[in-house]
C-alpha atoms as one frame of an Amber mdcrd trajectory, in Angstrom:
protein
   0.000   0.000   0.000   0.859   3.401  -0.584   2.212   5.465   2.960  -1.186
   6.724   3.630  -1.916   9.101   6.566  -4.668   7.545   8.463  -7.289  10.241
   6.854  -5.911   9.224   3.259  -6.448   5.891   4.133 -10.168   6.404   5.243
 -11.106   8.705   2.279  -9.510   5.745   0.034 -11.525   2.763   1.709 -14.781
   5.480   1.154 -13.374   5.739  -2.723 -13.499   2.108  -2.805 -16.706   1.644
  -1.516 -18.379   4.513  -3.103 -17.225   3.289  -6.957 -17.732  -0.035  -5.902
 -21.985   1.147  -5.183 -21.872   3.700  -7.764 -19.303   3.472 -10.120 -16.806
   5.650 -11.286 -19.624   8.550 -12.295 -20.308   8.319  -8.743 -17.001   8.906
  -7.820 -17.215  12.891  -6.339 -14.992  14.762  -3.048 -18.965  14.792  -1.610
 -19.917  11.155  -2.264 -16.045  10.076  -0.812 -16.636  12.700   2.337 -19.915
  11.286   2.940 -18.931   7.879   2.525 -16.147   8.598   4.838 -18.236  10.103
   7.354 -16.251  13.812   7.061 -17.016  17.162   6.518 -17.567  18.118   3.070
 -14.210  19.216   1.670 -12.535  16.849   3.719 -11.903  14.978   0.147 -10.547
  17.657  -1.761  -7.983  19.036   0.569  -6.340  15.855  -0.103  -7.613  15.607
  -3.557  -7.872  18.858  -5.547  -9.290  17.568  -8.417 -11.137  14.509  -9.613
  -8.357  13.416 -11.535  -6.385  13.621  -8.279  -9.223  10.958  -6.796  -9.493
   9.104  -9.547  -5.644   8.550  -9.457  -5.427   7.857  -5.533  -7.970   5.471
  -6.001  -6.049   3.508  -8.418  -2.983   3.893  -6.435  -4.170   2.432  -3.512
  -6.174  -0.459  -5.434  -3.032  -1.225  -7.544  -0.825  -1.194  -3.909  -3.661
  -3.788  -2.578  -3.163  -5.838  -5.432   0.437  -5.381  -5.593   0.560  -6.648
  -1.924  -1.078  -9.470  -2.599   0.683  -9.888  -5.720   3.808 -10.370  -3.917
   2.656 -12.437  -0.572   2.034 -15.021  -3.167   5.351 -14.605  -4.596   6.912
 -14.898  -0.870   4.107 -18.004  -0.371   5.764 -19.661  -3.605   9.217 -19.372
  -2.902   8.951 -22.471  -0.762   7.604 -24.638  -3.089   9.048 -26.939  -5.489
   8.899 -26.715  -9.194   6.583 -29.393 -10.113   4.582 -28.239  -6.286   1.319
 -28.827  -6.956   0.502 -26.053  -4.002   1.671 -23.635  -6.546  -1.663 -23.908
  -8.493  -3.650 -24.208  -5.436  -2.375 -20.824  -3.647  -2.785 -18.612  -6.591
  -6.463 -19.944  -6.501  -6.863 -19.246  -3.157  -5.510 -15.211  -4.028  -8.396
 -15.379  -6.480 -10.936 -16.821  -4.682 -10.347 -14.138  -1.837 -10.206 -11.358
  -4.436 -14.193 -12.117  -5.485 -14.704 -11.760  -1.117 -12.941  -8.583  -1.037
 -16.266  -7.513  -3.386 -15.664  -3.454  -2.879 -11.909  -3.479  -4.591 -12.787
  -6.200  -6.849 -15.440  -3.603  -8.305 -13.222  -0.642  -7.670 -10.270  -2.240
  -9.711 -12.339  -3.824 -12.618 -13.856  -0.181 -12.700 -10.848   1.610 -13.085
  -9.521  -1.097 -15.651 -11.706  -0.019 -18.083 -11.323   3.720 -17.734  -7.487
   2.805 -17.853  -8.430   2.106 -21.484  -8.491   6.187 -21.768  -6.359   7.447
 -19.593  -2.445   6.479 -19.833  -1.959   7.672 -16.098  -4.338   5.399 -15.141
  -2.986   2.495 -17.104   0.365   2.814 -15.846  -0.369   2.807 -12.245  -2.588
  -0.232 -12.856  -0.404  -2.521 -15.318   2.800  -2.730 -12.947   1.045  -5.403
 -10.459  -1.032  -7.412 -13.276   2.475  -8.166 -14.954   3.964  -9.310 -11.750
   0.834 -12.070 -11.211   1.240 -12.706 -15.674   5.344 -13.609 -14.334   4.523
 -15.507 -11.611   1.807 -17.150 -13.458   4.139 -17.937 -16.472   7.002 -19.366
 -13.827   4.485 -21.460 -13.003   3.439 -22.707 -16.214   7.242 -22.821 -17.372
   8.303 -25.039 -14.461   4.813 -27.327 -15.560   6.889 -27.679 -19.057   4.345
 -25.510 -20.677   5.804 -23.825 -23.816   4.933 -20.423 -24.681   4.474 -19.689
 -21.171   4.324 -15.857 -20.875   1.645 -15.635 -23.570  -0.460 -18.212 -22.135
   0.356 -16.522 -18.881  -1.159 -13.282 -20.059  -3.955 -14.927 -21.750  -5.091
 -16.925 -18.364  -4.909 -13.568 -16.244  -7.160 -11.662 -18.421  -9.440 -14.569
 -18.210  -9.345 -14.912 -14.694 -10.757 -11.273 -14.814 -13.323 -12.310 -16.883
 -14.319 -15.489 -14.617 -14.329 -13.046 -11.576 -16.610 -10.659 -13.419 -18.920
 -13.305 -14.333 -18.827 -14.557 -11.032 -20.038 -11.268  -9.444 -23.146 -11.578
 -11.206 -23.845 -14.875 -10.131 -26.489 -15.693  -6.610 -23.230 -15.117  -3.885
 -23.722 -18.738  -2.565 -22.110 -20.034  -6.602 -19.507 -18.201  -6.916 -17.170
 -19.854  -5.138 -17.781 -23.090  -6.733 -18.223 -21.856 -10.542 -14.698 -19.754
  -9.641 -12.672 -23.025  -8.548 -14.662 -24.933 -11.669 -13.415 -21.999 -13.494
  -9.772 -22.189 -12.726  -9.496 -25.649 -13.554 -10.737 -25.980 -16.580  -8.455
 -22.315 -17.224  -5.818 -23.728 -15.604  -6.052 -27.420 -17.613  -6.436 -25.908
 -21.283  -3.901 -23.600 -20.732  -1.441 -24.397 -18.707  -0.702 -28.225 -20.044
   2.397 -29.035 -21.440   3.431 -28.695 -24.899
């Protein structure tokens, strides 16, 4: 995570929550401050402008991912190459993305506006091609040729599967995420 002052921090979690209920649109100093529980202006003393949000925002969702991105990495350095445990952890960091609902949202929001706005895009592409390397070190030590392309084709379908899987009743997800992953994770990451 970024070094966030403990009011940064707060206004960030209400950025999260309010594009995660409203979507970026929604995404004002007023809705953050009220979200947060401030004063109004609270937001944009912090924030001047709604770039400036819109930025933090995808700071501090890229950090959260980022974090996670690399207590995998520090979870896989103990395995072995052919470790089946390899498969089943980066699961587990996808299956507790689709809990974390609010960020999940948040970040799949401001992936799309990324597709207009450079800034945006570069704060948000640094963490997704750590998980594409550790994804294509996995595939690699599987035997899997072409590894880094598969790699980057299985990530942006594991964004797909967790969008899907937000519009599905809560009490599926879980199950048509893990179904999901193996039948990603069997096409795509066999060897040859």
């Amino acid at each position: 995570m970024p070094d966030l002052s403990p009011r940064r921090r707060r206004l960030m979690a209400a950025a999260t929550e309010v594009v995660a209920e409203q979507g970026l649109r929604g995404l004002t100093h007023r809705a953050v401050d009220r979200a947060a529980g401030l004063s109004e202006g609270s937001c944009s003393a912090y924030y001047r402008t709604r770039q400036a949000l819109q930025q933090g925002l995808a700071e501090y969702v890229a950090s959260t991912a980022a974090g996670d991105v690399a207590a995998l990495t520090e979870d896989l350095r103990v395995c072995g190459p052919d470790d089946d445990r390899k498969v089943e952890l980066t699961t587990r960091l996808f299956l507790r993305w689709l809990t974390e609902r609010d960020v999940l949202l948040a970040r799949l929001e401001l992936e799309l506006a990324a597709t207009r706005d450079p800034g945006l895009a570069a704060v948000l592409t640094e963490w997704r091609q750590r998980l594409v390397g550790i994804v294509g070190a996995i595939m690699t030590d599987r035997g899997v040729t072409d590894s880094d392309r598969r790699a980057e084709v299985l990530v942006a379908a594991l964004d797909g599967v967790l969008l899907t899987a937000l519009l599905r009743p809560a009490r599926s997800r879980r199950t048509f995420v893990t179904g999901s992953l193996e039948r990603l994770m069997s096409g795509l990451a066999e060897p040859g």
